[in-house]
C-alpha positions as CSV (number, residue, x, y, z in Angstrom):
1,X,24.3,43.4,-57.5
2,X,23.2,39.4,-58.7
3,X,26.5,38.7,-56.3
4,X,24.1,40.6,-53.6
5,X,20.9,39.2,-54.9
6,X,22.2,35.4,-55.2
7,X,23.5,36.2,-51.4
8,X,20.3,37.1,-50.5
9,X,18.6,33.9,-52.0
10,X,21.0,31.9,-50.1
11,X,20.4,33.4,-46.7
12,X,16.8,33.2,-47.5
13,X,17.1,29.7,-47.7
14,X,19.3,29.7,-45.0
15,X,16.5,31.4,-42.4
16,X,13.9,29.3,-44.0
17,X,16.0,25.9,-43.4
18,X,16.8,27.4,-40.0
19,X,12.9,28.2,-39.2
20,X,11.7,24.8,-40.4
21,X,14.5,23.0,-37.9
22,X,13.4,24.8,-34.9
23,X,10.0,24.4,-35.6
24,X,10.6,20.5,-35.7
25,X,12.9,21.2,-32.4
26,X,10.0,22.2,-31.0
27,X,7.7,19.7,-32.0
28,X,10.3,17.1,-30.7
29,X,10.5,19.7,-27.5
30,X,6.8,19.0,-27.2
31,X,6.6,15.4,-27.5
32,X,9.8,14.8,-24.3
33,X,6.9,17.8,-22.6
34,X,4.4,15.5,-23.2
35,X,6.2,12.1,-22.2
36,X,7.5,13.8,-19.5
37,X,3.9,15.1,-18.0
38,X,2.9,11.7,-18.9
39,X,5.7,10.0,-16.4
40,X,4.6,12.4,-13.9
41,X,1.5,11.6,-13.9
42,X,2.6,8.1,-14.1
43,X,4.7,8.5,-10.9
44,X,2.1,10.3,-8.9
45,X,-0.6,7.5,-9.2
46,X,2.5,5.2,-8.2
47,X,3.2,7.2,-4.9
48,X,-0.7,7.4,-4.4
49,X,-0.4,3.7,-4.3
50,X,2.4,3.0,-2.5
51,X,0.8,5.5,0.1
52,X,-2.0,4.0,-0.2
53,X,-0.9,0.0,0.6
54,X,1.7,1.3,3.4
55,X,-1.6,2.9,4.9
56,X,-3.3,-0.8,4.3
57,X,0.2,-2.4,5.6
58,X,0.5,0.1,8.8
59,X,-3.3,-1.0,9.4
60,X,-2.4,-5.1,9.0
61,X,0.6,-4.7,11.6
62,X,-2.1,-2.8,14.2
63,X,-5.1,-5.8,13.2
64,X,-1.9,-8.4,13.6
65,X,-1.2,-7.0,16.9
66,X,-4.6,-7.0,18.0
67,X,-5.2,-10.6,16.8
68,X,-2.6,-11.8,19.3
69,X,-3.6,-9.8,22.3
70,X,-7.2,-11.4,21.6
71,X,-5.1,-15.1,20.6
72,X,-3.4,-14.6,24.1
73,X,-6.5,-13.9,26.2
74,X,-8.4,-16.2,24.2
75,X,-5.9,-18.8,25.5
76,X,-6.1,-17.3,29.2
77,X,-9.7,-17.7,29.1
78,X,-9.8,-21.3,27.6
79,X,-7.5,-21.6,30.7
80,X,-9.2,-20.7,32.9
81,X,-12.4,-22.3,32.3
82,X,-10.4,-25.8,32.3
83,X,-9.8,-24.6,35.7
84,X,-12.5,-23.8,36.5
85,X,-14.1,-27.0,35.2
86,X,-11.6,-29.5,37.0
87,X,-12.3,-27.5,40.3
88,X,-16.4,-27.9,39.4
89,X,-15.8,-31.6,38.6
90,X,-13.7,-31.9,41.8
91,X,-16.8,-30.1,43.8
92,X,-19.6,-32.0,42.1
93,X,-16.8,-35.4,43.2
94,X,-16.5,-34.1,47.0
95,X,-20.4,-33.9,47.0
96,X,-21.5,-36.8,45.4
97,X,-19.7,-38.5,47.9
98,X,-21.3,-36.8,50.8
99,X,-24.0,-37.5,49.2
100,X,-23.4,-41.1,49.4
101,X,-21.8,-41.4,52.6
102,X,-25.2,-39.4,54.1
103,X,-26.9,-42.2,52.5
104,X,-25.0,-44.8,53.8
105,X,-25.6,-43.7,57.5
């Protein structure tokens, strides 16, 4: 019977040392949870981000591309009015000298 009892002790022990190592399991179960959730949440505001610039990149290639279809026509235009001025110049030459040969007659 104290063989049994003194068995009993030990297993009692036993379960209580068994009880107290899962409950630190789960303590230590908890805190990788924990980290874990915290990573996650980590990674999500990172790919909210990333999203976020390739939106701001995607809208820099469009303003890029738009700057030099306005650089291009900008040139055209500057271009053109040079034209335009040399013919005016050329004009304003072919009447000044009407002009003067009128007043020369």
């Amino acid at each position: 019977l104290k063989t049994i009892l003194d068995r009993s002790n030990v297993l009692k022990a036993e379960i209580a040392a068994d009880e107290e190592a899962i409950d630190e399991m789960d303590g230590v179960i908890s805190g990788f949870q924990r980290k874990a959730d915290e990573e996650g949440a980590e990674a999500e505001r990172i790919s909210r981000e990333f999203a976020s610039r390739k939106d701001l990149f995607s809208e820099c290639e469009v303003l890029q591309g738009k700057l030099e279809v306005l650089e291009r026509s900008s040139a055209q235009l500057k271009e053109r009015l040079r034209e335009e001025s040399e013919e005016s110049v050329e004009e304003l030459e072919e009447l000044k000298q009407k002009m003067r040969e009128q007043l020369n007659v």
